[in-house]
N, C-alpha and C positions, 0 to 999 in steps of 0.2 A: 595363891597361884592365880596369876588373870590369863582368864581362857581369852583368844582370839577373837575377834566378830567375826562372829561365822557367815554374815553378810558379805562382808568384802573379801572372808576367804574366798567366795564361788569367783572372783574374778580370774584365777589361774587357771578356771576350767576355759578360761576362754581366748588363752595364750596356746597356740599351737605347738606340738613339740612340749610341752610343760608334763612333767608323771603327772598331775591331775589330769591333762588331757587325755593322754594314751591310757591314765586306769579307765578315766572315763567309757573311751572305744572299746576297751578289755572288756570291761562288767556289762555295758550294753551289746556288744557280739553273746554273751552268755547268756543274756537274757533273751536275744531274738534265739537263739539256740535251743532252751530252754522249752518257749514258743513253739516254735518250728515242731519239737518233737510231742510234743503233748497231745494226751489223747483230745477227741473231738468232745464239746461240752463247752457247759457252761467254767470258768477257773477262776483261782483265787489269787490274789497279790497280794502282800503285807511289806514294807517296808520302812526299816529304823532308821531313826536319825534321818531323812530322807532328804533333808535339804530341801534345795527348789526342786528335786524329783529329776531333775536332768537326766539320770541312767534310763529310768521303768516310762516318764512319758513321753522322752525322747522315741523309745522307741514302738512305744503303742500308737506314735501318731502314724504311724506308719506300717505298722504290721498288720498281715490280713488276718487274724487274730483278736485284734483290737475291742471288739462288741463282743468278744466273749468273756473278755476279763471282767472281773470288780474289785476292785484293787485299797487299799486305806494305806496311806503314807502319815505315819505319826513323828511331828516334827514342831522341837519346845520354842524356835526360836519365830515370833507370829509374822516378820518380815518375809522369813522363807519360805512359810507355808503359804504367805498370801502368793507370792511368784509363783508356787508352785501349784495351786488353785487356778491361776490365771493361766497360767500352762497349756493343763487340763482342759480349759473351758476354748479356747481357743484353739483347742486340736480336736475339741467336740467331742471328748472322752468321758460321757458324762457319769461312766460307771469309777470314777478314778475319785475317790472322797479322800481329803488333806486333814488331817484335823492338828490342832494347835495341843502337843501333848509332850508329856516324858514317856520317852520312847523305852525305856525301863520297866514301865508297869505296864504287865500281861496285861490286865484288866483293859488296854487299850486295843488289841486285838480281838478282843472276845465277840464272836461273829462270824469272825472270818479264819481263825485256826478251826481245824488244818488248811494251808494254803499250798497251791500246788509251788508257788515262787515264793521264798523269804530273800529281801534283800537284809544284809547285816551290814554294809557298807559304811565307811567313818563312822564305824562304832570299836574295833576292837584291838585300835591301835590309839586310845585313849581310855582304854578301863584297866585294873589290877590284872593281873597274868587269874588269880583265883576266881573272878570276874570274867575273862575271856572263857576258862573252863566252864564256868557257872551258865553262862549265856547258851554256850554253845552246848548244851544238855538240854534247855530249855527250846531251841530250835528242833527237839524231838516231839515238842507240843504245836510248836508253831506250824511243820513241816507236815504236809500230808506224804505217806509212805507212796515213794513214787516222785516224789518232787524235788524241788534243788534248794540249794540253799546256795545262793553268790555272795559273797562275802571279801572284803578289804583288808587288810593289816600291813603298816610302815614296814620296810624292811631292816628300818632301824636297830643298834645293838643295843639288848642281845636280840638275834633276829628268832622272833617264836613263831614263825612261819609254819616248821615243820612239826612242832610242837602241836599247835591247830591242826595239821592235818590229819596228826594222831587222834587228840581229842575227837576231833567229826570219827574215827573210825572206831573209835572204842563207842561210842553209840549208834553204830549203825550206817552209817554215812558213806558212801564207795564216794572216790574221789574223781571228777570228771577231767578236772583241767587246775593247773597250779599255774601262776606265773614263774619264768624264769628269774632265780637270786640276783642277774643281770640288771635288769630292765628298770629300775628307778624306782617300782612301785611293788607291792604286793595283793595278789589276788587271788579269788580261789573259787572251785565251783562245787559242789557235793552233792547228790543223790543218796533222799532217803530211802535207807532198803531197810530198816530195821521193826518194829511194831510200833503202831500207833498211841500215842498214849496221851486225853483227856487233859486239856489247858487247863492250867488250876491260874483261874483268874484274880487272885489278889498277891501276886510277888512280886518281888523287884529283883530284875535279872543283874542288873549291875548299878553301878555310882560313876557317874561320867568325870573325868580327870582330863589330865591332858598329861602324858608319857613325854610326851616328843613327837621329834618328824612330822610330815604332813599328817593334818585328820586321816587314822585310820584305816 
């Protein structure tokens, strides 16, 4: 199977009107959202697959919020993380660290779990459906209780939309906001209410593939 360049994927993020655009505006409304409601303090960020980071530093460049985040975006392909470093740097974000990694292995987050924000974004509409479940268990370690998890999936058939939402709820997860089956794209947003429970830093939450439909 040959995966797509995930370089020249980022180009539909920048066609107006395109579902990558509007998921784009989706996942970053949740995340200023997110923001917005969070208690006062120092917060965390961890986000997969993260690309050039377009959702989380898009809108930290601009949130009054921003100096309180420290954020690590783990992302295998080293074009995208270098955009997305320059980003960062460029919006003076200097708590926002990119690191060139497979976003698979815990051990990449260890530091920063529990985090009050997990993005899971163009992750889980290219792993196994057993892989989607498996991840999404493991966002019980990544999540500080109290925090959200914003999260993508193709709406492609068969559509596991609802199936994830389950999954977030049989571990704890109260569901904030779903996209419309409508809309082109699929998205989601979750609050951890369930117990905290200790990142076990040597797994791998999933094996990245490619299903179909747009990145995840």
């Amino acid at each position: 199977m040959t995966l797509p360049d995930w370089l020249t994927w980022h180009e539909d993020y920048d066609q107006p009107g395109s579902p990558l655009a509007l998921r784009l505006a989706a996942v970053q409304d949740r995340i200023r959202i997110a923001l917005d409601e969070a208690p006062s303090g120092p917060l965390r960020a961890v986000s997969m697959c993260a690309g050039q980071g377009r959702d989380l530093i898009g809108v930290l460049a601009s949130h009054p919020r921003r100096d309180d985040v420290t954020a690590r975006l783990v992302e295998l392909d080293e074009r995208n993380a270098e955009i997305a470093r320059r980003s960062a740097a460029a919006a003076g974000l200097n708590q926002v660290q990119v690191i060139t990694g497979d976003a698979a292995l815990t051990g990449n987050y260890a530091g920063m779990a529990p985090a009050y924000l997990v993005l899971v974004c163009g992750v889980l509409g290219n792993i196994s459906d057993p892989d989607v479940e498996r991840t999404i268990g493991y966002c019980t370690q990544l999540c500080a209780v109290g925090g959200t998890v914003v999260w993508t999936r193709g709406r492609f058939e068969p559509d596991l939309v609802p199936q994830v939402c389950d999954w977030f709820a049989d571990r704890g997860f109260e569901e904030l906001w779903v996209s419309e089956p409508d809309v082109g794209y699929g998205a989601g947003a979750h609050r951890f209410a369930g117990t905290a429970v200790p990142l076990e830093e040597s797994a791998v939450m999933f094996t990245f593939t490619r299903h179909g439909g747009s990145k995840g």
